[in-house]
SEVEX-694465 format. One line per 2 residues: number of its first residue (from 1); their letters; for each residue x, y, z of C-alpha. Coordinates in Angstrom, 1 decimal, always signed. Example, Ala and Ser with C-alpha at 12.3 -4.5 7.8 and 13.67 -1.06 7.14 Angstrom:
SEVEX-694465
1	as	+12.3 -4.5 +7.8  +13.7 -1.1 +7.1
//
This chain:
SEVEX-694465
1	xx	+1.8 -6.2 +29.8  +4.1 -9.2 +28.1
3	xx	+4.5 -10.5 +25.0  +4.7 -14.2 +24.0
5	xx	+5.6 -15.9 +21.4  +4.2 -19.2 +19.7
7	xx	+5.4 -21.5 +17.6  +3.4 -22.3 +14.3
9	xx	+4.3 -25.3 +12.2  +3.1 -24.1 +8.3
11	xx	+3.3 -27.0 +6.5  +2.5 -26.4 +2.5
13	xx	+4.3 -22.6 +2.6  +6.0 -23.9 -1.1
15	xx	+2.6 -23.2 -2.8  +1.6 -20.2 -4.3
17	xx	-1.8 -19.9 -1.7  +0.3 -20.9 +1.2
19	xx	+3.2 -18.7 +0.5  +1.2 -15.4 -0.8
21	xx	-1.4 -15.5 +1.4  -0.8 -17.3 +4.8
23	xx	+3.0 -17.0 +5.2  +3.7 -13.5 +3.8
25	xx	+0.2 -11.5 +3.8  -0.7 -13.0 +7.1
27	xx	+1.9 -14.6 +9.8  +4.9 -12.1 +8.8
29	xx	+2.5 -9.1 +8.6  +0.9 -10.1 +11.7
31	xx	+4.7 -9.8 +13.2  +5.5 -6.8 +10.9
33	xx	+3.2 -4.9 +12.9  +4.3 -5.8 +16.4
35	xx	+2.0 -9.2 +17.0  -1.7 -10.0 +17.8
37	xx	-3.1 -7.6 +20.7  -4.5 -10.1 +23.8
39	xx	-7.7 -9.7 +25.9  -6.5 -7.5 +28.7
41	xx	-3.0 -6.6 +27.2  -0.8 -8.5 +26.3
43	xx	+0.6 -9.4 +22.5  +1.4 -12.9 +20.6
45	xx	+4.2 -12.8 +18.6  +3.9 -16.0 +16.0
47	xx	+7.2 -17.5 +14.9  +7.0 -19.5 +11.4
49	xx	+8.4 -22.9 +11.6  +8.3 -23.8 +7.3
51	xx	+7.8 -27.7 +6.7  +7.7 -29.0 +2.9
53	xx	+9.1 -31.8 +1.0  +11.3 -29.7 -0.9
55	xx	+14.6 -28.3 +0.7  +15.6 -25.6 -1.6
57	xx	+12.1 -24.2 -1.8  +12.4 -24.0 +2.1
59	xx	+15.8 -22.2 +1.7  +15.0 -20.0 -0.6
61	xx	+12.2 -18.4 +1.1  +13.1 -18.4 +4.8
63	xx	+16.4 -16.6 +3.7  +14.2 -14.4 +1.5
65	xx	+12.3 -13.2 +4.6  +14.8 -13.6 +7.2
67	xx	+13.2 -16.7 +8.7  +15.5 -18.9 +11.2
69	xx	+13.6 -22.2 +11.0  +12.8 -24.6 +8.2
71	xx	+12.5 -28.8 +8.0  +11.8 -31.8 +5.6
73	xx	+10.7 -33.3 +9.1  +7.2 -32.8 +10.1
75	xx	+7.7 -35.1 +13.0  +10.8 -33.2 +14.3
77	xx	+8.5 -29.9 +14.4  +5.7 -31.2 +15.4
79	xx	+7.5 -32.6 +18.4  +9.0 -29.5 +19.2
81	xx	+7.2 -27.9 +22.7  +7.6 -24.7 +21.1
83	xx	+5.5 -25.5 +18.3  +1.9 -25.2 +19.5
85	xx	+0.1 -24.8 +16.3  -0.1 -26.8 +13.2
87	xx	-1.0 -25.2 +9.8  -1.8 -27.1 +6.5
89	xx	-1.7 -25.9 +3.0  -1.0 -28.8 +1.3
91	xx	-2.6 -30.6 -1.3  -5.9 -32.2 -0.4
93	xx	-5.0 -35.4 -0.6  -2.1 -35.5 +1.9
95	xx	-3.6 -33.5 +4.6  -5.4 -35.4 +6.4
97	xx	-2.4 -37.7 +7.0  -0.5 -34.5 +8.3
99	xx	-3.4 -33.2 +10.7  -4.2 -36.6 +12.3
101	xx	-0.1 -36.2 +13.3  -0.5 -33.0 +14.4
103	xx	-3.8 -33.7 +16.4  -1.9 -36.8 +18.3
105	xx	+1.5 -34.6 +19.5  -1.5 -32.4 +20.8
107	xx	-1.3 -29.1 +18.8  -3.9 -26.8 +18.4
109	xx	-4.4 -26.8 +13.9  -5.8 -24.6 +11.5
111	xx	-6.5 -25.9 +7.8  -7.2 -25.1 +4.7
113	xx	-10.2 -26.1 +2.8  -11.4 -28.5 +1.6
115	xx	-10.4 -29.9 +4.9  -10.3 -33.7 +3.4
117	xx	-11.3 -35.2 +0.1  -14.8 -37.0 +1.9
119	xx	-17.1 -35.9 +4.3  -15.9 -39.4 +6.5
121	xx	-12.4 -38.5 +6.7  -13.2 -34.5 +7.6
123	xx	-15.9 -35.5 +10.2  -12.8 -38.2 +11.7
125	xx	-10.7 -34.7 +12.0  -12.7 -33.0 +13.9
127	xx	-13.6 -35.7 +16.1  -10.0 -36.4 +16.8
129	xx	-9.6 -32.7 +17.2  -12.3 -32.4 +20.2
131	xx	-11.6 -35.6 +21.4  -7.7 -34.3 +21.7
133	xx	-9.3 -30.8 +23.7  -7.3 -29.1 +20.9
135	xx	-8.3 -25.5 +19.2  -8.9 -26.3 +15.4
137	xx	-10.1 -24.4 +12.9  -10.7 -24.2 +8.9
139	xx	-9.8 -21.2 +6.9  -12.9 -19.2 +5.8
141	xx	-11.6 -16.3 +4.3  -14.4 -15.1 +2.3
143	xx	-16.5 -13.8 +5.1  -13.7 -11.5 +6.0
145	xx	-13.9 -9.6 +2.8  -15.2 -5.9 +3.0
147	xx	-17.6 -6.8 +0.3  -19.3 -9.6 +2.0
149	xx	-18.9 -8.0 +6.0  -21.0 -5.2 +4.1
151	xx	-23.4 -7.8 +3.1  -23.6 -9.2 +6.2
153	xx	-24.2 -5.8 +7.4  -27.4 -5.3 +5.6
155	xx	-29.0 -8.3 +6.4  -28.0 -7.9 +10.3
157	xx	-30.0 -4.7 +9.4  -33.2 -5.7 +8.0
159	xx	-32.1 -4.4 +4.6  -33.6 -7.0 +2.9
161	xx	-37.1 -7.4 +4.2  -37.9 -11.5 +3.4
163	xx	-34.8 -12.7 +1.6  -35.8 -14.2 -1.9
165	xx	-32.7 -15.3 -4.2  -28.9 -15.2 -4.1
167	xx	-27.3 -15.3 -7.7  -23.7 -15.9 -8.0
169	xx	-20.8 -15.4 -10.3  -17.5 -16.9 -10.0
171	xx	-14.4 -17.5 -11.9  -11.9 -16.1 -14.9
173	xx	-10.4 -17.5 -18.1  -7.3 -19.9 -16.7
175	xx	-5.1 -19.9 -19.6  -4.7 -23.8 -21.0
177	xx	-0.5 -23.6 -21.0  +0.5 -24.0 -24.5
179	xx	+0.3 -20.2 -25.5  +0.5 -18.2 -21.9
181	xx	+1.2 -19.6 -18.8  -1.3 -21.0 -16.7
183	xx	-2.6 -18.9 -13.1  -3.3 -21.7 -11.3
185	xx	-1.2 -25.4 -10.8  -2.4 -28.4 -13.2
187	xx	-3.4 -30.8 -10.1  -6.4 -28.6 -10.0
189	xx	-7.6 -30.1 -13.5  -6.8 -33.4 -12.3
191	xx	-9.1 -35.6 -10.3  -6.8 -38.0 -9.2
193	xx	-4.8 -35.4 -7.1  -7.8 -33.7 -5.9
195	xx	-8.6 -31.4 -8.6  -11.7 -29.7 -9.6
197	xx	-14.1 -26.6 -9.1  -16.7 -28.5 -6.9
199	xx	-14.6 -29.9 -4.7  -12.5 -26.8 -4.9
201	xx	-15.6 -23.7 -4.7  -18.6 -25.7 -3.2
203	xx	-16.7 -25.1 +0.1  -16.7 -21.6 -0.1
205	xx	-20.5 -21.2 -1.1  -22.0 -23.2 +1.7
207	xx	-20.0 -21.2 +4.3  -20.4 -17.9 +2.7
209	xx	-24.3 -18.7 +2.3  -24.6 -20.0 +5.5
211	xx	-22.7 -17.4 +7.5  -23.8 -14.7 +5.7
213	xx	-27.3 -15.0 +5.1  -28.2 -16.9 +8.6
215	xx	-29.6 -19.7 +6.8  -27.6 -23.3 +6.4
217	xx	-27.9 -25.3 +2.8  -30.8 -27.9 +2.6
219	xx	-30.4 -29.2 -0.9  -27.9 -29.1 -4.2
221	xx	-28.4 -29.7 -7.6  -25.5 -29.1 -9.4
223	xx	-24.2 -30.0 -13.3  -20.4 -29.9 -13.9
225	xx	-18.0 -29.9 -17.2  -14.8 -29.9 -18.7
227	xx	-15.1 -27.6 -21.1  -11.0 -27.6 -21.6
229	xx	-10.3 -31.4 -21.7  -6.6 -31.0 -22.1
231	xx	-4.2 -28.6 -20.8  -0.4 -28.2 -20.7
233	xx	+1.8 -29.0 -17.3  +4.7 -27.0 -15.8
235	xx	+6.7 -29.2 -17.4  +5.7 -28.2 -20.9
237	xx	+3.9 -31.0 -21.0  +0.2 -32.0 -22.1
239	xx	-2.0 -33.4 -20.0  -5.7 -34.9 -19.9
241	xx	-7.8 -32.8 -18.1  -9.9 -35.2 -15.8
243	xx	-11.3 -33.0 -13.5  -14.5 -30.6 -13.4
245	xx	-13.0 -27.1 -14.6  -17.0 -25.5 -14.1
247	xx	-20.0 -26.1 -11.8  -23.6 -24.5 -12.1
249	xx	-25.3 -25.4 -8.6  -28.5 -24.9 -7.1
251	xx	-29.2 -24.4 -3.2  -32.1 -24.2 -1.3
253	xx	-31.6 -22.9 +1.9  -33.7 -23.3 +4.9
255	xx	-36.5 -20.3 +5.1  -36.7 -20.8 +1.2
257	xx	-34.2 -19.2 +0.3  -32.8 -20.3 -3.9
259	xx	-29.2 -19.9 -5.0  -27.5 -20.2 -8.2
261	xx	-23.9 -19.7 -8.1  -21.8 -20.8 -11.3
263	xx	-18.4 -21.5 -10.7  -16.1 -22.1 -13.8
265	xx	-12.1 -21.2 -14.7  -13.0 -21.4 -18.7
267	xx	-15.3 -17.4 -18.4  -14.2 -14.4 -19.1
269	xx	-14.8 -12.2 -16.9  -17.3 -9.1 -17.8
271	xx	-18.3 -7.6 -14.4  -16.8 -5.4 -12.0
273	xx	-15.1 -8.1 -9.9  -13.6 -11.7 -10.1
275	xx	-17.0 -12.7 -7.6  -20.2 -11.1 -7.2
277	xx	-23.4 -12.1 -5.5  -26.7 -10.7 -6.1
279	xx	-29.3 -10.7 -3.2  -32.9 -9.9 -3.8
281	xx	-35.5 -9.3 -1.0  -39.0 -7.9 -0.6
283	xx	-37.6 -4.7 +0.4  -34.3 -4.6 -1.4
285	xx	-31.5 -5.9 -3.3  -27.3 -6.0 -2.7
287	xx	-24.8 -6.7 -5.0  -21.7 -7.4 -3.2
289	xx	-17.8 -8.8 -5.0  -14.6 -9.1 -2.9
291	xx	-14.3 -5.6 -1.7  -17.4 -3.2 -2.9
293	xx	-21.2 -4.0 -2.3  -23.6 -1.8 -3.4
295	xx	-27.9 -1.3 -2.9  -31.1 -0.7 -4.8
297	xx	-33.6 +0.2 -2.3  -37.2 -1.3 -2.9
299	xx	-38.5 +2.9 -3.2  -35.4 +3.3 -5.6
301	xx	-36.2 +0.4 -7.9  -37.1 +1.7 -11.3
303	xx	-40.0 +0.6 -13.5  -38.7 -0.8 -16.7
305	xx	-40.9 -2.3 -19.4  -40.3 -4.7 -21.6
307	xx	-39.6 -3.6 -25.1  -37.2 -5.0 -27.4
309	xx	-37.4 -2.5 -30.3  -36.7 +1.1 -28.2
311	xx	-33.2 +1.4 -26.7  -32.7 +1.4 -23.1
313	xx	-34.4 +4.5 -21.7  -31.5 +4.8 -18.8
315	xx	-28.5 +2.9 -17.6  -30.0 +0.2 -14.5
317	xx	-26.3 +0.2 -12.7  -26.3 +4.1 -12.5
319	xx	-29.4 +3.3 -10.1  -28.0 +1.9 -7.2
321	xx	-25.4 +3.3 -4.4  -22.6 +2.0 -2.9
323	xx	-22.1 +1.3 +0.4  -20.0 +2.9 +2.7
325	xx	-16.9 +0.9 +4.5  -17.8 +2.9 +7.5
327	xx	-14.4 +0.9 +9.0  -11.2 -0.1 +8.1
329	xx	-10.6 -3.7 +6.0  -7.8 -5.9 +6.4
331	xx	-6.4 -8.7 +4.4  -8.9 -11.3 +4.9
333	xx	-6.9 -14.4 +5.5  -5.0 -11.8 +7.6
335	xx	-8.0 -11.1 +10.3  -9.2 -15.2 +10.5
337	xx	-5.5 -16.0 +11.1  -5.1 -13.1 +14.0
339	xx	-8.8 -14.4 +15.5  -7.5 -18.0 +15.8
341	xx	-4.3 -17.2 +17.6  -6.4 -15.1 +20.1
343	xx	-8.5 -18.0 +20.4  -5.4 -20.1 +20.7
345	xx	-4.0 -17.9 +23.4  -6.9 -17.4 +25.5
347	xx	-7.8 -20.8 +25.6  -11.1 -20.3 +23.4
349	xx	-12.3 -17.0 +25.0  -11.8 -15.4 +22.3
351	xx	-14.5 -17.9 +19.6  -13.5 -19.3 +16.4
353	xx	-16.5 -20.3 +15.0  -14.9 -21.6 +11.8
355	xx	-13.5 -25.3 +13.4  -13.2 -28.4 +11.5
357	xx	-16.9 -29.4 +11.7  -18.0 -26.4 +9.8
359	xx	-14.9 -27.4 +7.7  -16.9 -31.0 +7.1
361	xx	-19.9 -29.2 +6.4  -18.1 -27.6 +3.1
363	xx	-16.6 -31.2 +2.5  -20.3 -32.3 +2.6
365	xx	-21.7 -30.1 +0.0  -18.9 -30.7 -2.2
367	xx	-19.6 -34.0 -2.0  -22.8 -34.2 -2.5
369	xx	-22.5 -31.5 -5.4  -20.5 -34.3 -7.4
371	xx	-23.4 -37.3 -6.4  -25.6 -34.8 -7.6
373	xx	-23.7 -34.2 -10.7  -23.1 -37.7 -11.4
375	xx	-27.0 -38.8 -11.0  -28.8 -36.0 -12.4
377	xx	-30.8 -35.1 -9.1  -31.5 -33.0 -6.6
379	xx	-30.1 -33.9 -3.5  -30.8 -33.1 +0.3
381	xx	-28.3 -31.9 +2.4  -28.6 -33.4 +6.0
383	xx	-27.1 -31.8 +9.2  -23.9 -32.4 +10.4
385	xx	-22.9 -33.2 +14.2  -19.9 -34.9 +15.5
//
């Protein structure tokens, strides 16, 4: 039994995802507990190398955590033998630049979504990335959440009978600026810097529908707004909100499946957690949220009668039962980034379904989410092959 390190460039570890969710709740708590356990063994021991365009920044956190290594000079890491993985949590619209680097010194990456701004520029990634014979991969954290592996659960189980519907609800009030500080940074609410909630969630749905229900997207209609159309920067200052801060799609997925998600950062939030997705089938129905999923069986389902002027004879969420964990849940960002470094370290016998195709698939819908929005149609979503 030997451990082995391996060097991961993280380039975009200044932002508040990068930071909170990849560099401290994933890499150092992967090395917190001793490494990634191998096929047969053996343990990986990452070693952060922090890239970013701001020096201090760099500073300031690797001396926070201890951390020996930190550049301005992606090059200079990425040229480093000891540096076999490339990571990217940058904005959108200087990543691609970055990975195409990374790809041509020959290191395995693993991205963030959106994976590029257009569907073109994602599908050249992952072309470049098999063409290279290097491991790549696209963060889908989502289907690592307790509440959606239950999901997945029931359907792997038949709970469902015929799927018939999927209704989704995303999102929270993000406060404008002027009188609370804002949760998330102001290039999201600008287009020109890659901003907005299609581009930003329609990645997430087609993977979480896809992957979770067994059944890939065949059409979008979507309708998207600024319903804030001016907010206040980091800098005090304010600025014209020119990107989509709320989406209400539509997806048809293949068996006939319909989904409505609605996506929006201008909702307050009155349900039990920041996400939820109903599923309805023939035999039964699921509502699962980040972490708790619960059922109404189809010989459970109560009869109610429509009747506006009696009161509600009994409460319709007492009626259904949670479902067990039945197993023990890590950080979801956590488990994708330890099942890429096995697949990494074994040399793909470990799959990682999740590469940059799939990534281009999310790219795709987002896409055509915003055609769709712009032309006031349904639109069909065509399969994807390098």
């Amino acid at each position: 039994m030997t451990r082995r390190t391996l060097g991961i460039v993280m380039n975009g570890v200044t932002g508040r995802m990068g930071y909170n969710q990849h560099l401290v709740r994933s890499i150092l708590a992967i090395r917190e507990q001793g490494g990634v356990q191998l096929p047969g063994g053996d343990t990986l021991l990452p070693v952060p190398v922090l890239v970013g365009r701001n020096p201090d920044k760099l500073k300031a956190i690797a001396d926070r955590h201890g951390l020996d290594t930190w550049t301005t000079d992606l090059d200079a890491a990425l040229a480093d033998p000891a540096n076999e993985v490339y990571f990217d949590a940058q904005l959108t619209h200087v990543r691609v630049d970055a990975v195409r680097r990374a790809i041509a010194a020959g290191k395995h990456v693993y991205v963030e979504k959106p994976t590029a701004e257009t569907v073109e520029q994602a599908l050249e990634l992952a072309r470049l990335a098999t063409a290279a014979g290097v491991r790549n991969g696209v963060v889908q954290d989502k289907i690592f959440l307790p509440g959606l592996r239950k999901l997945r659960r029931l359907v792997e189980g038949g709970f469902f009978g015929r799927i018939l519907s999927v209704r989704g609800e995303f999102g929270y009030w993000v406060f404008e600026g002027d009188w609370q500080s804002p949760q998330r940074p102001s290039w999201n609410y600008r287009a020109e810097d890659g901003g907005g909630i299609i581009l930003d969630m329609f990645p997430h749905w087609q993977y979480v529908l896809e992957q979770t229900l067994g059944s890939r997207v065949t059409s979008v209609y979507a309708h998207k707004a600024t319903h804030i159309p001016e907010r206040v920067g980091e800098d005090g200052s304010p600025y014209p909100a020119t990107a989509d801060d709320a989406a209400y799609g539509v997806f048809e997925l293949a068996g006939g499946i319909v989904a409505q998600i609605n996506s929006s950062w201008a909702v307050r939030v009155d349900r039990d957690e920041l996400v939820e997705f109903q599923v309805d089938g023939t035999e039964g129905s699921a509502v699962a949220g980040l972490r708790n999923c619960r059922v109404q069986h189809r010989a459970a389902t109560p009869r109610p009668v429509w009747n506006p002027d009696l009161p509600a004879a009994y409460r319709f969420r007492e009626q259904w039962q949670e479902v067990p964990d039945n197993a023990e849940f890590d950080n979801g960002f956590k488990a994708q980034w330890e099942r890429f470094l096995q697949h990494v370290a074994t040399d793909g016998a470990v799959p990682f379904g999740n590469d940059l195709l799939a990534g281009a698939r999310g790219v795709q819908l987002a896409e055509l989410g915003l055609r769709s929005a712009a032309e006031g149609r349904r639109i069909d979503v065509p399969e994807l092959s390098l």
